[in-house]
C-alpha positions as CSV (number, residue, x, y, z in Angstrom):
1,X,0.0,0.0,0.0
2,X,1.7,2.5,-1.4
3,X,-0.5,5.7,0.2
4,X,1.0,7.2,3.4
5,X,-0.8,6.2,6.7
6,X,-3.1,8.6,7.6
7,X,-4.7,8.7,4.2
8,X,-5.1,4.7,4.8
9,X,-6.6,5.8,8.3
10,X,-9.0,7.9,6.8
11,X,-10.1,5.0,4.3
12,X,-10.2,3.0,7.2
13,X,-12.6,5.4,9.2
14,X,-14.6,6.3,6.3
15,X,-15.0,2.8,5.1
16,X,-16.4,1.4,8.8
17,X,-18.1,4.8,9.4
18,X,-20.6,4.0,5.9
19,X,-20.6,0.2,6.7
20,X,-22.1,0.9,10.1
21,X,-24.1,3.1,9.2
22,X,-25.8,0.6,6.4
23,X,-25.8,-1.6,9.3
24,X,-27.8,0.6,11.3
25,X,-29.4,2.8,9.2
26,X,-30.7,-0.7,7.2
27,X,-32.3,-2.7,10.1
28,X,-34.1,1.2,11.4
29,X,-35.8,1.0,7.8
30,X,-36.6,-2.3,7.8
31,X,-38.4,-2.1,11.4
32,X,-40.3,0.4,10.5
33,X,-41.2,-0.8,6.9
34,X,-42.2,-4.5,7.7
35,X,-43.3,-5.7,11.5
36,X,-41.8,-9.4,10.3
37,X,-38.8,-10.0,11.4
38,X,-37.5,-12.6,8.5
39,X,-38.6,-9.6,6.1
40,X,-36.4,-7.4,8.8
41,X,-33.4,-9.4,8.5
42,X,-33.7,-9.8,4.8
43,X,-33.7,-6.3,4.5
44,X,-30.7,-5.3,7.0
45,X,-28.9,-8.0,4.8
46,X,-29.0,-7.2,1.2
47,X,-27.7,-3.2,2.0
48,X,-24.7,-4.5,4.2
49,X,-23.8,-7.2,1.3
50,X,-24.1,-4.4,-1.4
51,X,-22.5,-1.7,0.5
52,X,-19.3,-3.7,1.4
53,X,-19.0,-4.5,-2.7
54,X,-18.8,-0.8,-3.0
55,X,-16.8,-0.2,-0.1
56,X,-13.7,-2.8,-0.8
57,X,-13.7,-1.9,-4.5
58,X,-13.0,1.5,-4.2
59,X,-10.9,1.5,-0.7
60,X,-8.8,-1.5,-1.5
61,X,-6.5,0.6,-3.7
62,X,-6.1,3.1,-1.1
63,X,-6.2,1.2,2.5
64,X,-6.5,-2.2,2.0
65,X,-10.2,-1.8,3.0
66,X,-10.2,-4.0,6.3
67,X,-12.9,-1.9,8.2
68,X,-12.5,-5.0,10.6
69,X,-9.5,-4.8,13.7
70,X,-9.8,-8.8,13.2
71,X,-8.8,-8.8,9.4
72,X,-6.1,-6.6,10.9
73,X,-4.7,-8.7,13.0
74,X,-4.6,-11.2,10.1
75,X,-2.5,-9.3,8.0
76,X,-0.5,-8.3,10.8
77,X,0.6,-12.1,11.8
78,X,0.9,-12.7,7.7
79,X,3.4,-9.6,7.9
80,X,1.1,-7.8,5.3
81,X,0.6,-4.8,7.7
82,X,3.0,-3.4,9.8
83,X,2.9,-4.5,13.6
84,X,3.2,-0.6,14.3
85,X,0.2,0.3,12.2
86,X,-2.1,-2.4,13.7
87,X,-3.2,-0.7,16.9
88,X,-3.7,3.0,14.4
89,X,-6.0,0.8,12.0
90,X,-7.7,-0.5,15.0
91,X,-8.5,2.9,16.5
92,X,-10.0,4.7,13.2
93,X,-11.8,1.9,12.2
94,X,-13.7,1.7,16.0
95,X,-13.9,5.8,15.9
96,X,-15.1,5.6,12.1
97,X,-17.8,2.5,13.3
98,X,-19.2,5.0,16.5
99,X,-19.5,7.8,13.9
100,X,-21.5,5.5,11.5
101,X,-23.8,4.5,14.3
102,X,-24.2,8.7,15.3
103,X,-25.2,9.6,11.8
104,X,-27.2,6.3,11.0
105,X,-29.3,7.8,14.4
106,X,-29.5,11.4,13.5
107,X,-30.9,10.6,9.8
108,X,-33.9,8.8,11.8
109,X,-34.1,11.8,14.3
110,X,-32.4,9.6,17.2
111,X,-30.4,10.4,20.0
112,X,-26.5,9.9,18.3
113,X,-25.9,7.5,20.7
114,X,-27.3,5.1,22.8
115,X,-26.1,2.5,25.2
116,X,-27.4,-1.1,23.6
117,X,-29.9,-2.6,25.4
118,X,-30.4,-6.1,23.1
119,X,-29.2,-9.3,24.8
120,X,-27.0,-11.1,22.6
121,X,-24.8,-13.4,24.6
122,X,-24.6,-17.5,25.3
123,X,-22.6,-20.0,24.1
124,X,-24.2,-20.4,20.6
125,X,-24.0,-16.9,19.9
126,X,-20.7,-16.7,20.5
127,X,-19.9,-20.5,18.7
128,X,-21.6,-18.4,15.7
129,X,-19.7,-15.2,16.4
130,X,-16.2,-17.8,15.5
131,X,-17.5,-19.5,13.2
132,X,-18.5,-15.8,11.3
133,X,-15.4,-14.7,11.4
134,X,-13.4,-17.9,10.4
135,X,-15.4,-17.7,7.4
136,X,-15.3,-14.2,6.5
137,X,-11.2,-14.6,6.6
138,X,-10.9,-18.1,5.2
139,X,-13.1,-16.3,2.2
140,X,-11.1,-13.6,1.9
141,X,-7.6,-15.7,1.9
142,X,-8.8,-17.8,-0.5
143,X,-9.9,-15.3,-3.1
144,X,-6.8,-13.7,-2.5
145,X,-5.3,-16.4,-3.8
146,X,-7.3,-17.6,-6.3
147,X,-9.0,-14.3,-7.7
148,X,-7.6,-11.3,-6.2
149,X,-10.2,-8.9,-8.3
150,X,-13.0,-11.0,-6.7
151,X,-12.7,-10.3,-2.9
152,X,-15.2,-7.6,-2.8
153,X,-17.9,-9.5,-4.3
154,X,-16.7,-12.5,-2.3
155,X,-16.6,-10.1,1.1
156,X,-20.3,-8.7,0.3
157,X,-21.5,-12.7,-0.6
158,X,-19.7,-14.2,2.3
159,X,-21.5,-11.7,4.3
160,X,-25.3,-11.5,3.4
161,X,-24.8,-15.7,3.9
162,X,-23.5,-15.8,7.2
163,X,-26.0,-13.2,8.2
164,X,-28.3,-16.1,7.9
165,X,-26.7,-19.6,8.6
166,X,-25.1,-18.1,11.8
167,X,-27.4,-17.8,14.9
168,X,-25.6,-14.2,15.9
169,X,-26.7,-12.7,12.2
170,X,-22.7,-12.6,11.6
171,X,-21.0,-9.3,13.3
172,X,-17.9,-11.2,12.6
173,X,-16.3,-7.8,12.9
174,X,-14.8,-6.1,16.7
175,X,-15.0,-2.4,15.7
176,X,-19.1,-3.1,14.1
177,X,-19.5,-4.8,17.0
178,X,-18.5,-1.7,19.5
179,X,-20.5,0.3,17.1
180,X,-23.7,-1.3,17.6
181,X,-23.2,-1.2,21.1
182,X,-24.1,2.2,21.1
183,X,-27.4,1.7,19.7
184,X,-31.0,0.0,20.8
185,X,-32.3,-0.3,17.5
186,X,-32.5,-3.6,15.1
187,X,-29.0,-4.5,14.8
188,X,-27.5,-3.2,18.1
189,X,-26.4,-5.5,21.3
190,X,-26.2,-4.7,24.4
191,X,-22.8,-3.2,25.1
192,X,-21.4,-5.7,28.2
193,X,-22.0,-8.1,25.9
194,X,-19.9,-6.7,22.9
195,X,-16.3,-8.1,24.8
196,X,-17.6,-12.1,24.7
197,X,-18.7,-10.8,21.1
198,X,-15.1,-9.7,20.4
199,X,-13.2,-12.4,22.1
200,X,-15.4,-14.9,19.7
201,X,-14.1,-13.1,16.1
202,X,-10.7,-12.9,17.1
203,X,-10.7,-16.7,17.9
204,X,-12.6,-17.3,15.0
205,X,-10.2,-15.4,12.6
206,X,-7.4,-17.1,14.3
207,X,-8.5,-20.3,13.4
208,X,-9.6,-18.8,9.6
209,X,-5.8,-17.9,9.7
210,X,-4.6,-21.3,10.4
211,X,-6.7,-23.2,8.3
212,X,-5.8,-21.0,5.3
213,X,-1.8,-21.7,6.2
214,X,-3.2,-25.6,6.3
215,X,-4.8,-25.2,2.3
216,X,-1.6,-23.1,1.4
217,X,-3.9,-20.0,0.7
218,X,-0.6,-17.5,0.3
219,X,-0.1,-14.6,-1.6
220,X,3.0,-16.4,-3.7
């Protein structure tokens, strides 16, 4: 990445700042559109699929377009981002996530933010909250590999699936996660249980890590 840091940082932001507030701004819509939740769901899915298409395609040239401390950390341990400029990605993309949540909130005439209220916490949520996340970066190694000029399509598909195969609806993701802590609409959670939700996505892209080394997904 040839762009100098804090224009990456900025992508970073900006990137997790719109996702989030798809997120957000998708499931207030769809509550107030539809009183069934599977119609709910459907419709907090297809815009966070779609936007993340956008979003990788035109901020992968410029940051990398992680939006996502976890995919961080990947790159980090596959010495594709520098140790130094792990803990910098972390903090814009969590910054840039609380912003989305703030203006998802004001363009519904909401408080900015507001302290999650929604229990989401157990021992299958957070099974689905690793299992999420090892597939979100097993999907994106292997399209590295295979198809580099496929990974935002394969990011947005991987996504809207695991929205609905996991029984979390698929944070996979620790900075969206903090971010919809701050709200008590459709897709927040309630914000002591965003750390469990955290722990879960870094073991799960851990494990997406090492099973990618185990199928040789490399960049060589």
């Amino acid at each position: 990445m040839a762009q100098p840091l804090p224009t990456r940082l900025l992508a970073e932001a900006l990137g997790t700042g719109i996702l989030v507030a798809t997120v957000i701004g998708s499931g207030i819509m769809a509550t107030k559109l539809s009183q069934d939740v599977a119609i709910q769901l459907l419709g907090n899915t297809i815009p966070t699929g779609a936007i993340l298409v956008v979003l990788i395609t035109i901020l992968g040239p410029v940051s990398g377009a992680h939006f996502n401390p976890a995919v961080s950390l990947v790159f980090a341990l596959r010495r594709e981002l520098p140790w130094r400029e792990l803990a910098p990605y972390t903090l814009a993309q969590c910054l840039g996530g609380i912003a989305g949540t703030a203006i998802a909130h004001m363009m519904f005439e909401l408080a900015p933010l507001m302290i999650g209220t929604t229990a989401r916490t157990g021992a299958s949520l957070w099974l689905a909250e690793a299992v999420a996340t090892f597939t979100l970066v097993l999907a994106i190694l292997g399209s590295l590999k295979a198809r580099p000029e496929s990974v935002p399509l394969i990011v947005g598909l991987t996504i809207t699936a695991t929205y609905w195969f996991t029984a979390s609806t698929s944070f996979a993701n620790p900075a969206v996660t903090l971010a919809r802590g701050f709200t008590t609409s459709f897709a927040g959670i309630a914000i002591e249980h965003v750390p469990l939700f955290v722990l879960a996505q870094i073991v799960g892209a851990l494990a997406g890590l090492a099973a990618a080394g185990a199928l040789s997904f490399n960049r060589s």
